[in-house]
N, CA, C and O of each residue as an XYZ file, in Angstrom:
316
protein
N     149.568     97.808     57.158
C     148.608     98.117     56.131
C     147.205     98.132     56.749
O     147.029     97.357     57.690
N     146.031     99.016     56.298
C     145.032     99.080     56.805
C     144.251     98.740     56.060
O     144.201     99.051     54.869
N     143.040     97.594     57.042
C     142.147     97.202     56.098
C     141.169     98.021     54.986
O     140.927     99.206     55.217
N     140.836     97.639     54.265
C     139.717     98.710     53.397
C     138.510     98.339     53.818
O     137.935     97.273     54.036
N     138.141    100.043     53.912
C     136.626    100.164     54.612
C     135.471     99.770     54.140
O     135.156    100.463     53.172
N     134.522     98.780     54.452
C     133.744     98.756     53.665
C     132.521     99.579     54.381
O     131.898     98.861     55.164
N     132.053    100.882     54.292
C     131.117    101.387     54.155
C     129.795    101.051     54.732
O     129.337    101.275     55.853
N     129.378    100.561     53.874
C     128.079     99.455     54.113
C     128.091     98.500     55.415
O     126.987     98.213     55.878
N     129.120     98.039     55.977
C     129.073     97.269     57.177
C     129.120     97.946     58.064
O     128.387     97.681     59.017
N     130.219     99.392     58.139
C     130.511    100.245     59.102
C     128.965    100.960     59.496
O     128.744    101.466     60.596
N     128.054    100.900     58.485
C     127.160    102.293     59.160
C     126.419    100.782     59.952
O     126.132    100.635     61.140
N     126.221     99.574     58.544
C     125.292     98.497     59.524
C     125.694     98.213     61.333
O     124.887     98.042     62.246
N     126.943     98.239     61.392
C     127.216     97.809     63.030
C     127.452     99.014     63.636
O     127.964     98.817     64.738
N     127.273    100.377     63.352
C     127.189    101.815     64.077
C     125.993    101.726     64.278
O     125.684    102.289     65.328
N     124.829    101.095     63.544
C     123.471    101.367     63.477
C     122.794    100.319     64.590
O     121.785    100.634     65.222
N     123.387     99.192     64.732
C     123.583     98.146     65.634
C     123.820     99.026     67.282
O     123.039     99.209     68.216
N     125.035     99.355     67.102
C     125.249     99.559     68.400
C     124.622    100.998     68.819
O     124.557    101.291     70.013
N     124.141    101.929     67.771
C     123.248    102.677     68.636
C     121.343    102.153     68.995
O     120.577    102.730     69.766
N     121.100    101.152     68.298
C     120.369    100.302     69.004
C     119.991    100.082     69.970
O     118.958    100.364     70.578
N     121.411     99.186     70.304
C     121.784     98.269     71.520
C     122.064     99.474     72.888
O     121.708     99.326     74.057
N     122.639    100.391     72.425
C     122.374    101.561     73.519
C     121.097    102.327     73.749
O     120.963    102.881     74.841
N     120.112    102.426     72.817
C     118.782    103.508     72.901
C     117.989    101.786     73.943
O     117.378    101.874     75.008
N     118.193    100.861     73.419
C     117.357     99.704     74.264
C     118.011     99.602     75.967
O     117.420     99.310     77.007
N     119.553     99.999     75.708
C     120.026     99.444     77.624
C     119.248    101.072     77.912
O     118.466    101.073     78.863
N     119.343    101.814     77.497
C     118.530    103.783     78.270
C     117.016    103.319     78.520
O     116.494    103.629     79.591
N     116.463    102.758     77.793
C     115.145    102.396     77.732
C     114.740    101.620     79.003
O     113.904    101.998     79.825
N     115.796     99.940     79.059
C     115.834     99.261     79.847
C     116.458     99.781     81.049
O     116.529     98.759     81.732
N     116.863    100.544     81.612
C     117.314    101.234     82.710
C     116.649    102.258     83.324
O     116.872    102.724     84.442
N     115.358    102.757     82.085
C     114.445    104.002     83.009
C     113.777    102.900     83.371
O     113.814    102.901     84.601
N     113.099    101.818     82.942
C     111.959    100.987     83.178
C     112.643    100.532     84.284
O     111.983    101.062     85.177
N     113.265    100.091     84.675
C     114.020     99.853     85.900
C     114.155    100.521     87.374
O     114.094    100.144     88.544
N     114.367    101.697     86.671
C     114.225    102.910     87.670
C     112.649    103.042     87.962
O     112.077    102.963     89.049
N     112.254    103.206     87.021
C     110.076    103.506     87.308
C     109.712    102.199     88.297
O     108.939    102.380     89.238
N     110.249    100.985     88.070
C     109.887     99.605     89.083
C     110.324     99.897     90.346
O     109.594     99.742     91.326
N     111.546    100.340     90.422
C     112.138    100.583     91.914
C     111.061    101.664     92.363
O     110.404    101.506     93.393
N     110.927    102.690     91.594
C     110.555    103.849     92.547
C     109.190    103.307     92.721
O     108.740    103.897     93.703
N     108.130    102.324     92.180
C     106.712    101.584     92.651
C     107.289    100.722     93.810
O     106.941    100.787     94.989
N     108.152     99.972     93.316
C     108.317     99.374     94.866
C     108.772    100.016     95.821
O     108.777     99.412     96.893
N     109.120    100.934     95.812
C     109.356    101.938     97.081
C     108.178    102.180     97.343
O     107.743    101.898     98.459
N     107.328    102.794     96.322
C     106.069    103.481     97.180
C     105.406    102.252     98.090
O     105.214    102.286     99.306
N     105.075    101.042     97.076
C     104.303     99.855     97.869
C     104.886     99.526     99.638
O     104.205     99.398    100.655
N     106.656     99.454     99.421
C     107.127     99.081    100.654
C     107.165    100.040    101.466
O     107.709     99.820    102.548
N     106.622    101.345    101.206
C     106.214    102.578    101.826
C     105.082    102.190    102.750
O     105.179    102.062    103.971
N     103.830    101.994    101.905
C     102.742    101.816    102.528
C     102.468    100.181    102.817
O     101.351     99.681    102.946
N     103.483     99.617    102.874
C     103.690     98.115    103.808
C     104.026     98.448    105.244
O     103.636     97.827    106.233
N     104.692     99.360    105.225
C     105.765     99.785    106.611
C     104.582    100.504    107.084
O     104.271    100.096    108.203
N     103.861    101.360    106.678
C     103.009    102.409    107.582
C     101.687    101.809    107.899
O     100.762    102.567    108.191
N     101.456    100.169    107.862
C     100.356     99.211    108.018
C      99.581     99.747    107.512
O      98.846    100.214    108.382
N      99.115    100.101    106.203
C      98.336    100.212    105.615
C      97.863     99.061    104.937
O      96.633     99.004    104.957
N      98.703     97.636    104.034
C      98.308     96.747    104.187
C      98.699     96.219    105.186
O      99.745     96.630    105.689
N      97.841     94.939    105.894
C      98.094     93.920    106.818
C      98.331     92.958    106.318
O      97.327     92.280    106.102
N      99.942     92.211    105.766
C     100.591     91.241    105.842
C     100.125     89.792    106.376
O      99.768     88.763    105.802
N     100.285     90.162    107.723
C      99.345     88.927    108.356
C     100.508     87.869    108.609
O     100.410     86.923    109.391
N     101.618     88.164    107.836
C     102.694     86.883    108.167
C     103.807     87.622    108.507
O     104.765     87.262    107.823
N     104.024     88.327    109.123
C     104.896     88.872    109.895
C     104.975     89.820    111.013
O     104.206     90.765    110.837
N     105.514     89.872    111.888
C     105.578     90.551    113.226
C     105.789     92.597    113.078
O     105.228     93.655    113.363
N     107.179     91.944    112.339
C     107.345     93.525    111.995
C     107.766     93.462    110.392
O     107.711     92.462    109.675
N     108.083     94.435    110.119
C     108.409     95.086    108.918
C     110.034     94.890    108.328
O     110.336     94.556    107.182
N     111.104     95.241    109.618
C     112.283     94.239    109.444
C     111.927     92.896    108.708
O     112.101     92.527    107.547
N     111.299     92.231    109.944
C     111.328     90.819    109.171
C     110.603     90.810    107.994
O     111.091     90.016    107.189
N     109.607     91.399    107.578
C     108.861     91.215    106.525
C     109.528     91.446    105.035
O     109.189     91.036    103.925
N     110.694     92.331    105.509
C     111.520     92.411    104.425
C     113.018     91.353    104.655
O     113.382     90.678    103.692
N     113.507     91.313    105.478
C     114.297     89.955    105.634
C     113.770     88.679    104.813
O     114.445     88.023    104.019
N     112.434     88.461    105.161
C     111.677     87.150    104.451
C     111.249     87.310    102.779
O     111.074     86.417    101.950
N     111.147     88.899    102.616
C     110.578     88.789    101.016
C     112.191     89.375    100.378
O     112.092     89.574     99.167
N     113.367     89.630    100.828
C     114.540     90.131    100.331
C     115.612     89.192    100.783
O     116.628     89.731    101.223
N     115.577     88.089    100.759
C     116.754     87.408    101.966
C     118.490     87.388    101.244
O     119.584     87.002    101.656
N     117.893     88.141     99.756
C     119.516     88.187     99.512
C     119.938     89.442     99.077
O     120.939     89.687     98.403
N     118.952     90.367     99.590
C     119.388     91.908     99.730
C     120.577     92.024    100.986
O     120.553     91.280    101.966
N     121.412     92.884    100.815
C     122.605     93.319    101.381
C     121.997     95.059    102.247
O     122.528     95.686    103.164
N     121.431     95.192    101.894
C     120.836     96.399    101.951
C     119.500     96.191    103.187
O     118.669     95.318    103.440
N     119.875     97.553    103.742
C     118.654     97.054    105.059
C     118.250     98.691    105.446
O     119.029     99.642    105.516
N     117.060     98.682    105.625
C     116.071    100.125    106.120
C     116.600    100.578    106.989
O     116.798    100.076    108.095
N     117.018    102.001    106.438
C     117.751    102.724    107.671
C     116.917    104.310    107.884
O     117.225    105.312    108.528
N     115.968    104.039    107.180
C     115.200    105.963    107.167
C     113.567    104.899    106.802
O     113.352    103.948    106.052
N     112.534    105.839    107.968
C     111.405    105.043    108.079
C     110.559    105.728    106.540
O     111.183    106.385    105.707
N     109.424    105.483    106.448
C     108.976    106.089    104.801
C     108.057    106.845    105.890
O     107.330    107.684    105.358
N     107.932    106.756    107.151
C     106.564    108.125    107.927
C     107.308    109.166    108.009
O     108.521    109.273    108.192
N     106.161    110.244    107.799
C     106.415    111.500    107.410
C     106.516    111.906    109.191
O     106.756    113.059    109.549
């Protein structure tokens, strides 16, 4: 036997979960726009434009500010 629909709840938790999806699209460009600033910044970290001052090279400078990134610079950001 199938439950009876109640209407009124069905649109309330359809209305819910397209919500909860327009907020994770939202929260996932803003995400994307942060990465692609920190790219540019760790762009112009690498091409000494700022001077750090606490590190040798740029490897390490990201070893020390990423130490639980898995992920490691394999394409320089100079043109």
């Amino acid at each position: 036997m199938l439950p009876k629909l109640n209407r009124k709840r069905a649109l309330f938790v359809l209305t819910k979960i397209d919500e909860i999806l327009a907020w994770e699209r939202r929260s996932e460009a803003e995400r994307d726009t942060r990465f692609v600033e920190l790219g540019r910044y760790l762009c112009e970290c690498e091409r000494g434009v700022l001077a750090t001052g606490e590190t040798k090279s740029f490897d390490e400078f990201l070893t020390r500010r990423f130490p639980e990134s898995r992920r490691r610079l394999t394409t320089s950001c100079r043109p």
